[in-house]
C-alpha atoms as one frame of an Amber mdcrd trajectory, in Angstrom:
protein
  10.591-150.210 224.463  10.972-153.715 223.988  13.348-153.175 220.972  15.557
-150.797 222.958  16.053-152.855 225.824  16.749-155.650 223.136  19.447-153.186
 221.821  21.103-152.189 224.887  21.271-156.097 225.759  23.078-156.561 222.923
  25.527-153.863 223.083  25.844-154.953 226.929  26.961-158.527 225.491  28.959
-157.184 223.043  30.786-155.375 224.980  31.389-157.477 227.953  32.700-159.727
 224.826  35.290-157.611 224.081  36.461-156.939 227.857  36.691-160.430 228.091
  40.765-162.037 227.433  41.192-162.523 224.072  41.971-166.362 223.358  43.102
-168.554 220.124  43.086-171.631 219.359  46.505-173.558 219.111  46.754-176.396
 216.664  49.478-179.258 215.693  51.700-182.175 215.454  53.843-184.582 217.510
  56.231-186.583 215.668  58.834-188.965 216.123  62.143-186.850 214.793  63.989
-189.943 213.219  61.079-191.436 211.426  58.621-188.264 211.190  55.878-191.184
 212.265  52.876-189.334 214.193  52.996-189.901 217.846  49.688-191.394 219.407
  48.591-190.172 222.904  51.868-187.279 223.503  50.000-184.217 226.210  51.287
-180.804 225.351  50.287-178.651 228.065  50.725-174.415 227.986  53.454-173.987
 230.472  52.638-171.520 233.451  48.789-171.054 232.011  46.295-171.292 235.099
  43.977-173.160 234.468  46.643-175.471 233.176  45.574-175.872 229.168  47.056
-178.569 227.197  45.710-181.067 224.655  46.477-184.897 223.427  47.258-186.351
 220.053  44.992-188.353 218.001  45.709-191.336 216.111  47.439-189.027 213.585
  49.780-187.537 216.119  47.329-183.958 215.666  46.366-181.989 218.813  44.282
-178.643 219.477  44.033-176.530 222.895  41.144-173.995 222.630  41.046-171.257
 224.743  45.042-170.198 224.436  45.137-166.742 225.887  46.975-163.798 223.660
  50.559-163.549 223.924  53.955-166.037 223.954  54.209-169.116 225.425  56.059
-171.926 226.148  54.819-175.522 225.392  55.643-178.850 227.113  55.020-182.343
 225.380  55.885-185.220 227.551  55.558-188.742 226.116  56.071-192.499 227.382
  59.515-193.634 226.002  60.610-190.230 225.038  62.641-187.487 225.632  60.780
-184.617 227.123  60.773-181.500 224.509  59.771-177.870 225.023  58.752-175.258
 222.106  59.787-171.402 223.919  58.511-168.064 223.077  55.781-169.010 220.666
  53.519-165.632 219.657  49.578-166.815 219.573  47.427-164.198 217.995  43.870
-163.341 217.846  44.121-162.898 213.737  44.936-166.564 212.998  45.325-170.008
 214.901  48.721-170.918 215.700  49.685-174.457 213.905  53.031-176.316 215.314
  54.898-179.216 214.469  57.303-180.698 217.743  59.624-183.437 216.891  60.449
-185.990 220.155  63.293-187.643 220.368  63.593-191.762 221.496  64.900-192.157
 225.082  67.613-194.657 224.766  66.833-195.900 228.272  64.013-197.303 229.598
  61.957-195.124 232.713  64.044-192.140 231.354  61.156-190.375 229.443  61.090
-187.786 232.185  64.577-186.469 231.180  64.567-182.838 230.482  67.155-181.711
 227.252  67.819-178.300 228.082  69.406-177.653 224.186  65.847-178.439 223.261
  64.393-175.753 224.278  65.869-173.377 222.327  64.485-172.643 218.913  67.401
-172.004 216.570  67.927-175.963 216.757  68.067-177.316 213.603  65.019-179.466
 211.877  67.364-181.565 210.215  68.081-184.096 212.724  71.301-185.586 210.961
  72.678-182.338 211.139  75.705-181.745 213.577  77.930-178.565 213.035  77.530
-175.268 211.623  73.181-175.712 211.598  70.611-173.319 212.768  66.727-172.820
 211.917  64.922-170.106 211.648  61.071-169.002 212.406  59.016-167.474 210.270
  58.683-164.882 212.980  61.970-164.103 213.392  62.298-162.991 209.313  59.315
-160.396 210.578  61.053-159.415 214.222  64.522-158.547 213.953  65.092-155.084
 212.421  65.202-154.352 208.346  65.110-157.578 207.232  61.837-156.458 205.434
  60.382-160.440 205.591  63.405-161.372 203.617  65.215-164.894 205.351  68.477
-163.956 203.312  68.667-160.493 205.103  67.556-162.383 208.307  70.870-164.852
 207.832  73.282-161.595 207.911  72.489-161.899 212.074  74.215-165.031 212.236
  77.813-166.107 213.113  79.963-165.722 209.762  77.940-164.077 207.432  78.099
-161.161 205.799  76.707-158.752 202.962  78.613-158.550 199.485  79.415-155.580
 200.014  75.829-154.025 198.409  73.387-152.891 200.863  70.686-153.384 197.625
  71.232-156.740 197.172  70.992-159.692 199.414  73.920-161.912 199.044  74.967
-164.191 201.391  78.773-164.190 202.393  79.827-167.605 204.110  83.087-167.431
 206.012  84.609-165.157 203.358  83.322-168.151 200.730  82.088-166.422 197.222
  78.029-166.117 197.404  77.864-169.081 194.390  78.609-171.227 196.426  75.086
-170.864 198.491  72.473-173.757 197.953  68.608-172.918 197.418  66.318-175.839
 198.480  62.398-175.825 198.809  60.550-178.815 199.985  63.953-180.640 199.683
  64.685-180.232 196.617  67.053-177.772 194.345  65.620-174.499 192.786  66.685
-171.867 190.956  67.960-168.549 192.774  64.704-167.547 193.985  65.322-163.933
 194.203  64.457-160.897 192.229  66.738-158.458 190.323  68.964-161.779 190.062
  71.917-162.227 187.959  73.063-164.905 186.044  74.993-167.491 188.157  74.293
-165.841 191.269  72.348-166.407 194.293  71.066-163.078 195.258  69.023-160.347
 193.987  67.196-156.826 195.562  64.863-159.498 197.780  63.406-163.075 198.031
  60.575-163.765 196.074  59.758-166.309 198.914  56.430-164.704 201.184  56.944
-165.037 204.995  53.023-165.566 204.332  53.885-169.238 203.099  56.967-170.408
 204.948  57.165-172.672 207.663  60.639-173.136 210.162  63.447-173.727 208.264
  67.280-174.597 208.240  70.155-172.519 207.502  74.094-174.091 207.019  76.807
-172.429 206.852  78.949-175.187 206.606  79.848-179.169 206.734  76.363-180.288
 205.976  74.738-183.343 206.081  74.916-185.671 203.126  71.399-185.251 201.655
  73.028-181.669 200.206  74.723-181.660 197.276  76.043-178.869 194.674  76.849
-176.415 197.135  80.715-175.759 198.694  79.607-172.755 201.183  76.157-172.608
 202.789  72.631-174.336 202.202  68.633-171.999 202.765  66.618-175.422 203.424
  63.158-173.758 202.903  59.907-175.563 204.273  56.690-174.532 202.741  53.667
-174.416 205.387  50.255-176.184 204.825  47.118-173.584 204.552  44.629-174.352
 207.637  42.431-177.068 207.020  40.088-176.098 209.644  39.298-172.503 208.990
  39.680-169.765 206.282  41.909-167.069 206.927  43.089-164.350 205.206  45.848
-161.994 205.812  46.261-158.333 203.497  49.588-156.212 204.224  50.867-152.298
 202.884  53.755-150.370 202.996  56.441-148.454 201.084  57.740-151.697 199.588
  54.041-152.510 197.803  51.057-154.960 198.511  50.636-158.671 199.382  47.533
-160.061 199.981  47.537-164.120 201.487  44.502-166.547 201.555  44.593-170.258
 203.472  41.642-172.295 204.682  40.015-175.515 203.388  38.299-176.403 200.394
  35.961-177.890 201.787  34.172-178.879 205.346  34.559-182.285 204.763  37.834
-182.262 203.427  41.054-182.223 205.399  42.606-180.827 202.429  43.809-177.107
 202.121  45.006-174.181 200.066  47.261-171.620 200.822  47.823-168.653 197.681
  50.115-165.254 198.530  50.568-162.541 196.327  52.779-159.159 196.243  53.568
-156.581 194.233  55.746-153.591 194.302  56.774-150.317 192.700  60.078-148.289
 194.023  59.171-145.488 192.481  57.238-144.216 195.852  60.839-143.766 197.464
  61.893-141.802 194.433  58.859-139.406 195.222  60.187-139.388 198.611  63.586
-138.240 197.645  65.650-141.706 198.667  67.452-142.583 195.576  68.205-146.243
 196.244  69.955-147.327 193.084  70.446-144.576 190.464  68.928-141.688 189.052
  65.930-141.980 186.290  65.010-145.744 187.182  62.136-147.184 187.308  62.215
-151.175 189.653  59.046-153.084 189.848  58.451-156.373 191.025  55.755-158.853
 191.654  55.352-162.424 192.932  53.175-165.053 193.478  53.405-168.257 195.324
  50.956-171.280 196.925  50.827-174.731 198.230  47.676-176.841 197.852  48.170
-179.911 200.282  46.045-183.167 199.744  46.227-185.943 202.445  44.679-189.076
 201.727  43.559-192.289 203.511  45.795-195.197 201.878  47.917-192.936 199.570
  50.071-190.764 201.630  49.817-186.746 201.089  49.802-184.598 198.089  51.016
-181.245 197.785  51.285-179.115 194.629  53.350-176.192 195.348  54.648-173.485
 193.099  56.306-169.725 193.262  56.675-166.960 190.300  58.040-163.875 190.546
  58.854-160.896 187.780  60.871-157.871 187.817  62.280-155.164 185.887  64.629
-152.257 186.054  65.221-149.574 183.807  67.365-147.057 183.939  67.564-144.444
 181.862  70.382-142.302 179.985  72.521-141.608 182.877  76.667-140.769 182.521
  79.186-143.281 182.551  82.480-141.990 181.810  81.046-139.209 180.110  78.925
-141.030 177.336  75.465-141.595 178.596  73.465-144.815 178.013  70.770-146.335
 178.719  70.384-150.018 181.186  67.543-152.468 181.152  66.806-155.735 182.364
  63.984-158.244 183.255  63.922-160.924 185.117  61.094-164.007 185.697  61.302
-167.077 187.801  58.364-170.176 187.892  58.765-173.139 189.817  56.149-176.111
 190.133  56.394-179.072 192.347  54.761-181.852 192.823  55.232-183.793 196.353
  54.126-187.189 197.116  54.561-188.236 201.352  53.982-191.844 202.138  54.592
-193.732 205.216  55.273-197.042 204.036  55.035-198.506 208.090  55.431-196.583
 211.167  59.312-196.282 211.215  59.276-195.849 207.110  58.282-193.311 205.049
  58.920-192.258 201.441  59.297-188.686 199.966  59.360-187.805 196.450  59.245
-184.127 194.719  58.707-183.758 191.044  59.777-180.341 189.979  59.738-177.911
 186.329  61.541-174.609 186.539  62.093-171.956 184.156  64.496-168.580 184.547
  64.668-166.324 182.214  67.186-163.557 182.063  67.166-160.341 179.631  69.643
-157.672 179.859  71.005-154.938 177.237  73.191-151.557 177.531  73.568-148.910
 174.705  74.530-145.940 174.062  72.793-143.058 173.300  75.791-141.768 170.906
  78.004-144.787 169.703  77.082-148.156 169.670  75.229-151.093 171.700  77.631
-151.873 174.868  75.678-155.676 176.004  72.921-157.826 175.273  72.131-161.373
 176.930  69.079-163.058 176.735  69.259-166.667 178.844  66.176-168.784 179.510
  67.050-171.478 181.711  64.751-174.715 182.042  64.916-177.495 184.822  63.070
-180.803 185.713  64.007-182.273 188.721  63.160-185.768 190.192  64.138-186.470
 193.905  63.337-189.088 195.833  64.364-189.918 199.471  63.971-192.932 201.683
  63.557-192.542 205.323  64.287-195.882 207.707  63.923-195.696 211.362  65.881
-199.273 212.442  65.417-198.723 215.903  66.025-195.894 218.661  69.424-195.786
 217.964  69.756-196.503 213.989  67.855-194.282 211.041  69.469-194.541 207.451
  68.656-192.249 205.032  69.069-192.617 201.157  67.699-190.996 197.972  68.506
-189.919 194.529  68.562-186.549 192.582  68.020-186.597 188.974  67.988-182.931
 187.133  67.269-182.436 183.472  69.169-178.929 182.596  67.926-177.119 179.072
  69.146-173.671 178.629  69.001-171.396 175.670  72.031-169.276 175.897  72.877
-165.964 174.526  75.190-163.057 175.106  77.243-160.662 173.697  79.569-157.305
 174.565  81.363-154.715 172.145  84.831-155.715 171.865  87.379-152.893 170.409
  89.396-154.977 168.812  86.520-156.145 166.423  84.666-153.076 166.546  81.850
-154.807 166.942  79.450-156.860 169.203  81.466-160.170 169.783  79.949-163.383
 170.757  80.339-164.616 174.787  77.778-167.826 174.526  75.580-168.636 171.975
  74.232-172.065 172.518  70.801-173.970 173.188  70.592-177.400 174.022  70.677
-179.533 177.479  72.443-182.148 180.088  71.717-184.187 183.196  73.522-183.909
 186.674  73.138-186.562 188.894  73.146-186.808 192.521  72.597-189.582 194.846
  73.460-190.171 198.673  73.624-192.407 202.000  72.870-191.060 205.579  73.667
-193.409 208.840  72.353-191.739 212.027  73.873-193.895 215.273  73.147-193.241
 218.279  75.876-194.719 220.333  74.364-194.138 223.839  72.564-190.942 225.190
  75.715-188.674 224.862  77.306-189.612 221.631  75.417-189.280 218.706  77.610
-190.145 215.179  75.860-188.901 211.650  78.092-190.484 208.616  77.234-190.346
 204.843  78.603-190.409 201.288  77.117-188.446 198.648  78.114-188.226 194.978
  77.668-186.059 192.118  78.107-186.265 188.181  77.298-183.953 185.534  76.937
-185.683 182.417  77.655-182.977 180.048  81.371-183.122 180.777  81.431-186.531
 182.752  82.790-184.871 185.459  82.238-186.476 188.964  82.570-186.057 192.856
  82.680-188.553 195.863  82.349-186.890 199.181  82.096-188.816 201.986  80.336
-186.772 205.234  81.662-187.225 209.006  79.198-185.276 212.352  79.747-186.699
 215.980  77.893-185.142 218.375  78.684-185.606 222.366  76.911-184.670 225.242
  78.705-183.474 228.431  77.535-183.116 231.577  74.921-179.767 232.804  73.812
-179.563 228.993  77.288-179.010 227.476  77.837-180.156 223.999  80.669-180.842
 221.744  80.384-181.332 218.008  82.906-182.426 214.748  81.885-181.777 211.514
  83.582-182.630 208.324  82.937-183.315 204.714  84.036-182.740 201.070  81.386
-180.624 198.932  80.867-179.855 195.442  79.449-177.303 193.246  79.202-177.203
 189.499  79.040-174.186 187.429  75.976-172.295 185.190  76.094-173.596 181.864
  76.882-170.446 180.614  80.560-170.644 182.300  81.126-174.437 180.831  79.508
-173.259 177.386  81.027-169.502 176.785  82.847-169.115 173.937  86.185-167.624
 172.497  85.870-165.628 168.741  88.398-166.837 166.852  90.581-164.378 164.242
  88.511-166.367 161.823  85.368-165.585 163.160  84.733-169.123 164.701  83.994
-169.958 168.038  85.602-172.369 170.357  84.318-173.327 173.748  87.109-174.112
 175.837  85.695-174.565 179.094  83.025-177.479 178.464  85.535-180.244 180.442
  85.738-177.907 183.334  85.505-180.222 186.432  83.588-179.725 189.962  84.600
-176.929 191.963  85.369-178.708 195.140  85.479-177.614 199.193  86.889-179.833
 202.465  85.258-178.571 205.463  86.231-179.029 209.071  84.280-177.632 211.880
  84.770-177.994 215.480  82.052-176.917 218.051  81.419-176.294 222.201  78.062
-174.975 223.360  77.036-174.509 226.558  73.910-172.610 228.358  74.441-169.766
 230.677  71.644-170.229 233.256  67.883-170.110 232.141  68.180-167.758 229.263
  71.303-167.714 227.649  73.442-169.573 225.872  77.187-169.536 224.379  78.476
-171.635 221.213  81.733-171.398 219.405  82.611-172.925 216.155  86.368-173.197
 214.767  86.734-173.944 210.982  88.748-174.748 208.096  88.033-175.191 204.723
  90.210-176.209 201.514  89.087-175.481 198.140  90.751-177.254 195.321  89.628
-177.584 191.694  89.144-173.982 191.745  88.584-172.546 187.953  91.285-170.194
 187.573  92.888-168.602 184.276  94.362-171.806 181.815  96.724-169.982 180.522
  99.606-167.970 182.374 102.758-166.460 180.784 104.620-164.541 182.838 106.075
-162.738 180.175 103.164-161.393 179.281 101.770-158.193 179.507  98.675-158.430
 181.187 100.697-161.560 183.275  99.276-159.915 186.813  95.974-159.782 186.211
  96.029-163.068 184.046  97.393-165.561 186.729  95.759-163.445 189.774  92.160
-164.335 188.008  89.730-167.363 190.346  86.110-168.159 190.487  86.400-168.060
 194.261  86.757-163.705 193.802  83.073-164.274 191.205  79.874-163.319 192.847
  77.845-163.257 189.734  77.385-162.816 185.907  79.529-164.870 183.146  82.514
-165.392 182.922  85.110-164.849 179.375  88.393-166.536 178.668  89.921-170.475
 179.236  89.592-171.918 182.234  91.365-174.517 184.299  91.156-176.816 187.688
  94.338-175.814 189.055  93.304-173.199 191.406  93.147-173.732 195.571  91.644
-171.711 198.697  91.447-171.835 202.374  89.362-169.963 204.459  90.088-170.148
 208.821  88.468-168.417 212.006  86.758-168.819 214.755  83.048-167.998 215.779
  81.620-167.030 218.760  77.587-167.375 219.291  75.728-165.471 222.907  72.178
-165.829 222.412  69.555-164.893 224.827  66.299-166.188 224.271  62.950-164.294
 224.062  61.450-165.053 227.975  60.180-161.934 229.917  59.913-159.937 226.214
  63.803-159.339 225.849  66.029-161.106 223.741  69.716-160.650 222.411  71.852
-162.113 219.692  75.179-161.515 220.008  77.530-162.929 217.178  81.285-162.433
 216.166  84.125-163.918 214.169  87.908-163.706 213.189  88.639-165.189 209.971
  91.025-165.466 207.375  89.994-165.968 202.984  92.825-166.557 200.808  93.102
-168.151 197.057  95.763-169.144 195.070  95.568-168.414 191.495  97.280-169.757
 188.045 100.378-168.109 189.311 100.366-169.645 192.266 100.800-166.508 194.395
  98.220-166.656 197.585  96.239-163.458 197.716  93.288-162.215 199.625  89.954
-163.124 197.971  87.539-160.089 197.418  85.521-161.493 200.360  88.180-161.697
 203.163  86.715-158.836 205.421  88.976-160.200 208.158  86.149-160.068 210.834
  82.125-159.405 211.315  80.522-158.386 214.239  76.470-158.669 214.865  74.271
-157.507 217.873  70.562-158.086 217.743  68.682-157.162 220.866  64.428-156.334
 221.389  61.950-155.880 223.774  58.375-156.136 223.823  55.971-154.564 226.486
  52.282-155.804 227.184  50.555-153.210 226.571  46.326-151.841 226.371  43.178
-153.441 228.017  44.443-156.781 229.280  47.877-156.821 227.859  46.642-158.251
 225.131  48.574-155.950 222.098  52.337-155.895 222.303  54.881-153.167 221.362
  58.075-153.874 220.018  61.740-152.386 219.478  64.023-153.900 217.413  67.547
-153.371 217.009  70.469-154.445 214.921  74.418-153.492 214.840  76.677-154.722
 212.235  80.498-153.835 212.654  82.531-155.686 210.395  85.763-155.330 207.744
  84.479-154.393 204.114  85.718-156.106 200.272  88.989-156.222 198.889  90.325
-154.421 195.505  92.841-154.134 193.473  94.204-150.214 193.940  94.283-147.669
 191.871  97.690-146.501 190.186  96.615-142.741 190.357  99.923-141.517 188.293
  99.350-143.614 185.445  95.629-143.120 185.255  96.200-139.470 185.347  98.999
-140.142 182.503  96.258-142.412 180.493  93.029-140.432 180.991  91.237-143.529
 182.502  91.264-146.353 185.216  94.780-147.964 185.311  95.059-150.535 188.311
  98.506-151.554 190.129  98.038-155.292 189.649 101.146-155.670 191.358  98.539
-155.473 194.645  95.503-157.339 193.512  93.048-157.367 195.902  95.641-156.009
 198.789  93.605-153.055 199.617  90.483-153.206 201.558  87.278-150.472 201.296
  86.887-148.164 204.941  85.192-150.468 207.611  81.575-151.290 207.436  78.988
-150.208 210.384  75.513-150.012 210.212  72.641-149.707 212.579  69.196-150.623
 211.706  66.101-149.864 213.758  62.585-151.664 213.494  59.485-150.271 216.014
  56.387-152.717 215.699  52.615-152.140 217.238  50.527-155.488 217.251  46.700
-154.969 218.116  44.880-157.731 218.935  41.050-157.784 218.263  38.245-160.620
 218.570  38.815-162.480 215.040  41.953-159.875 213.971  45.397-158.676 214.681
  46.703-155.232 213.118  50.449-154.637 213.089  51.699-151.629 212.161  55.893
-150.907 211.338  58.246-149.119 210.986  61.847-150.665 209.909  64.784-148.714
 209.084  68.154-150.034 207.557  70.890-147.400 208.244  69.067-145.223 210.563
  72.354-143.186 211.166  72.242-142.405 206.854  75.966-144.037 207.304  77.739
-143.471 204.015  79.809-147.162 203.656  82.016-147.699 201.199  81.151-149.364
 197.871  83.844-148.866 195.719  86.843-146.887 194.321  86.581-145.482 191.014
  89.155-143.079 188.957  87.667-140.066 187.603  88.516-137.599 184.431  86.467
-134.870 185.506  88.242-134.595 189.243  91.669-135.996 188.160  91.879-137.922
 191.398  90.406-141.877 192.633  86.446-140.837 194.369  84.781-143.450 196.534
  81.105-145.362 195.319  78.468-145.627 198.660  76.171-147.502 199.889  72.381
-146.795 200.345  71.971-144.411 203.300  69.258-144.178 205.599  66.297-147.026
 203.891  62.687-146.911 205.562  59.761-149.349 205.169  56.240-148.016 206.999
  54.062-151.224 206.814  50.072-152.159 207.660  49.317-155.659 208.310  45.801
-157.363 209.029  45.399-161.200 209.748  41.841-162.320 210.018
């Protein structure tokens, strides 16, 4: 008797347990945004939680509130001698504790601590606090909530003002104001890396999806243009990546499954007494499910896999500053087997492997002072060959790509109104370079780069942040560049001003001139000789370079909304375009009409020279909504204008100018279950924009000629049929003492919209067929946090 009463008590408790509100702890940091120094004794309080719930920081500027119930909320920090800041909309689950880091700004007058920044409480504003123009961050959460971005942040950047797809709904390039996707900067933990995606090309900087785990990132910045002066070798766009720290206080452990494969993350400390932490994610994935399903998402008879792996171990110390070892690795491969191409089948494979280390040393030197340095060894290697199954062997490149990089940054907080910023780059570039194509004329495989070896490119910059009263904030720098293997240098001197207006407006100038060199493979390609011997005629090629003006008003709209417009221009010069131009010539068109700017990807064959220019003009417009009452809406659109100038100095379209882009993101969650404590979501995204340009297709001569012949009197004058899509995302999150489920559904192209690709002649029909994009794309996913 005794042992059922016993029993029932305990189911009694356990149950009442589990009626009870469902609660997390909420864990982080208060900093100083100019100096990052911890800030001593700043409350953060749960807005509208009753019981009012809040916490203080300790001597390291750390806080915790137990006790935070389920759901989103807002958080207020309020400090002596600084600006009062707000974090909105932040999701707490029961899974795993929610860790934040705030950044307060310095009042510039005294008794003014009270003051109440309405820009700062929305989220999208950028970490970087010498940024100005053209800036926005991004959460972790958001790469999970909008619809079909499948946990990618590239996809998650399409939903932003001015940029587009490439035109492949497979890939995830990054379009910038009509700018080629090369000229997109990768940075983790502040420093330069590799393309980190999978399926990646050489030279480019996309692939089929990041290799980067929404498992390990923190909040982090995405530019689109006139950046601050700490980036270098980039003319279009910068992904500034933050990696998080595992919790030091707990383990947790987080396994997800779906159509697109497995990942499985683990964080926690290693040990009780230690404050330091490990955080580990791996995935893998096979395509071949979708096959089974009948989705063909690339061709017929391949076979994609893919699998990544990525961690940061983090290692704070007493005297010494912090230590984190970080690293990511990723490997994939498609095959695709004998399929027709102009009616001679062959067969396609390539493999692809990324691995980055880095080494990070954080030291606060005094309280406005600290000093960053990242030690970092890469290695990309590329392998790629096409045959036939009747003739000959069409391609085969094999490049292996190896990197040491040495940054180092100083960070000097003068006073409230002064911070200077300097540091250095240094990059060690080895590559082992090899590629070749059948060439007719030979009749045989002839040599595009064959060359091993290595060279240095240096980069080093100065950032003055002043702070001329509370309205006017001014951000000046200079940064330079050098590679060493061709001498070949850039000084760019950076411009931001920044000036409040009155209820919260803001007006902003941005302007700077940016660089970006080429792969080694471009600068090291070769030219076969009649004599067999190879010349390399593009070593000496100089800096691509880009002058960027941006001009910006934002404003809110009541509580919720907000409005921001940005007008740009942009001037490329130094362009690599075609050396040699004869008018005379035969191929003359296509000849002078040829420019990096049109290049997305791949190497490139052929003499190059400086003398090509660009501009690229519009306007942006920027309505954002932010998540309060479980609704929010992103509403972006711009105009814009891409042309180039070539050898022949005629000024064409580039292949990117899609004219304009149109983006709609809205969602609602509901409360829903025993307590409100789970959440349904829906998640919607419209994208309406213009599509590529190409060269047409001269239909009578290509009937006359039994293949492709292209009127290169109207390069790149035609555009493909305008581009729509709709994607669709449905999310269930189930909240449980110690766990959180979440089960989705995202779909890219729920309306199976067939957009253009491509043009392509063809022998069989006699007539010029249209290539399409990937219809209707679904990803059914199980997640578990505990």
């Amino acid at each position: 008797m005794k042992r059922l009463i016993h029993l029932v008590a305990c189911l009694l408790v356990a149950t009442l347990a589990y009626a009870q509100p469902l609660t997390q702890t909420v864990r982080g940091k208060i900093i100083d945004s100019q100096s990052e120094s911890p800030l001593i004794g700043a409350t953060v309080v749960v807005v509208a939680s009753d019981p009012l719930v809040g916490g203080v920081t300790d001597v390291n500027g750390e806080f915790v509130i137990t006790n935070v119930p389920i759901g989103r909320h807002d958080f207020k920090v309020t400090f002596i001698g600084y600006e009062e800041t707000f974090l909105s909309g932040q999701l707490v689950g029961s899974g795993k504790q929610t860790y934040v880091t705030i950044k307060m700004k310095e009042s510039l007058t005294e008794m003014k601590e009270l003051v109440v920044i309405a820009s700062e409480k929305y989220k999208d504003r950028p970490l970087n606090e010498m940024a100005t123009v053209s800036a926005k961050s991004f959460s972790v959460e958001q790469t999970s909530r909008y619809a079909a971005t499948f946990n990618d942040p590239a996809r998650a950047a399409l939903s932003y003002a001015g940029v587009s797809t490439g035109g492949d709904d497979v890939l995830n390039e990054i379009v910038i104001r009509g700018n080629s996707p090369k000229g997109l900067l990768w940075r983790i933990e502040g420093v330069e890396i590799p393309n980190p995606n999978h399926f990646s090309d050489v030279g480019g900087s996309a692939g089929g999806i990041n290799m980067l785990s929404n498992n390990v990132m923190s909040n982090s910045d995405f530019f689109t243009g006139a950046f601050p002066a700490e980036y270098g070798n980039a003319f279009s766009g910068v992904f500034d990546i933050q990696l998080r720290n595992g919790n030091n206080q707990e383990r947790e452990y987080a396994f997800q499954a779906g159509f697109l494969g497995l990942a499985a993350a683990a964080e926690g400390p290693f040990s009780a007494n230690s404050n330091a932490s490990y955080l580990i994610n791996y995935r893998y994935s096979t395509l071949a499910l979708f096959d089974d399903m009948g989705i063909n998402i690339t061709g017929e008879n391949e076979e994609i896999t893919f699998s990544d792996l990525s961690f940061k171990l983090h290692f704070p110390t007493k005297k010494a500053g912090s230590i984190s070892l970080w690293g990511l690795g990723g490997s994939s491969t498609d095959d695709i087997g004998a399929i027709p191409e102009n009616d001679e089948p062959y067969n396609e494979r390539s493999h692809n492997k990324l691995g980055i280390l880095g080494l990070n040393h954080l030291v606060y030197l005094n309280r406005d002072t600290y000093l960053e340095s990242t030690l970092t060894a890469s290695t990309r290697i590329t392998e790629y060959d096409a045959d036939s199954l009747r003739v000959k062997e069409e391609w085969k490149e094999d490049f292996s790509e190896n990197t040491i990089r040495l940054s180092t940054m100083l960070n000097k907080k003068l006073n409230a109104r002064n911070t200077i910023r300097t540091g250095a780059i240094y990059s060690h570039l080895g590559f082992d370079l090899f590629s070749q194509t059948f060439e007719e004329e030979l009749g045989r495989l002839g040599t595009n780069v064959n060359e091993t070896g290595s060279t240095q490119f240096l980069q080093a910059y100065g950032q003055w942040q002043h702070r001329a009263s509370e309205q006017l904030t001014v951000n000046a720098g200079l940064h330079y560049s050098q590679l060493l293997l061709n001498n070949n240098s850039s000084l760019e001197p950076r411009l931001g001003l920044s000036y409040q207006l009155p209820n919260s407006q803001t007006l902003s100038f941005g302007m700077g001139i940016h660089s970006r060199m080429e792969t080694p493979s471009i600068y090291l390609g070769t030219i076969e000789q009649a004599n067999g011997s190879l010349n390399q005629p593009n070593k000496d090629l100089g800096l691509m370079k880009a002058a960027h003006f941006v001009a910006g008003y934002q404003r809110p709209i009541g509580a919720k909304w907000k409005l921001k417009t940005e007008v740009y221009y942009q001037h490329l010069y130094d362009v690599p375009v075609s050396a040699f131009y004869d008018p005379a010539a035969e191929d003359a068109s296509s000849v002078g009409a040829f420019s990096l700017l049109n290049v997305s990807q791949g190497i490139v064959t052929g003499e190059l020279g400086n003398d090509g220019t660009g501009r690229n003009y519009g306007v942006e417009l920027t309505a954002e909504r932010t998540l309060q009452g479980g609704f929010y809406m992103l509403l972006t659109g711009s105009v814009f204008q891409s042309k180039y100038t070539g050898a022949d100095g005629v000024e064409r379209n580039t292949r990117f100018n899609a004219n304009y882009l149109f983006n709609t993101i809205t969602g609602k969650e509901w409360k829903v279950g025993k307590g409100k404590q789970n959440i349904i979501s829906v998640n919607t995204r419209l994208i309406i924009s213009g599509n590529n340009r190409f060269t047409p297709i001269d239909l009578t001569r290509s009937q006359a000629a039994g293949e492709e012949v292209l009127d290169n009197t109207r390069i790149f004058d035609a555009s493909l049929d305008d581009y729509m899509r709709v994607d669709f995302g449905i999310r269930y999150i189930k909240n449980r003492p110690r766990t959180t489920s979440i089960i989705a559904l995202n779909v890219q192209n729920i309306t199976s919209r067939e957009n253009e690709a491509g043009r392509f002649y063809s022998n069989e029909f006699n007539s010029v067929l249209s290539e399409t994009q990937l219809a209707l794309f679904p990803n059914l996913s199980y997640r578990l946090e505990f």
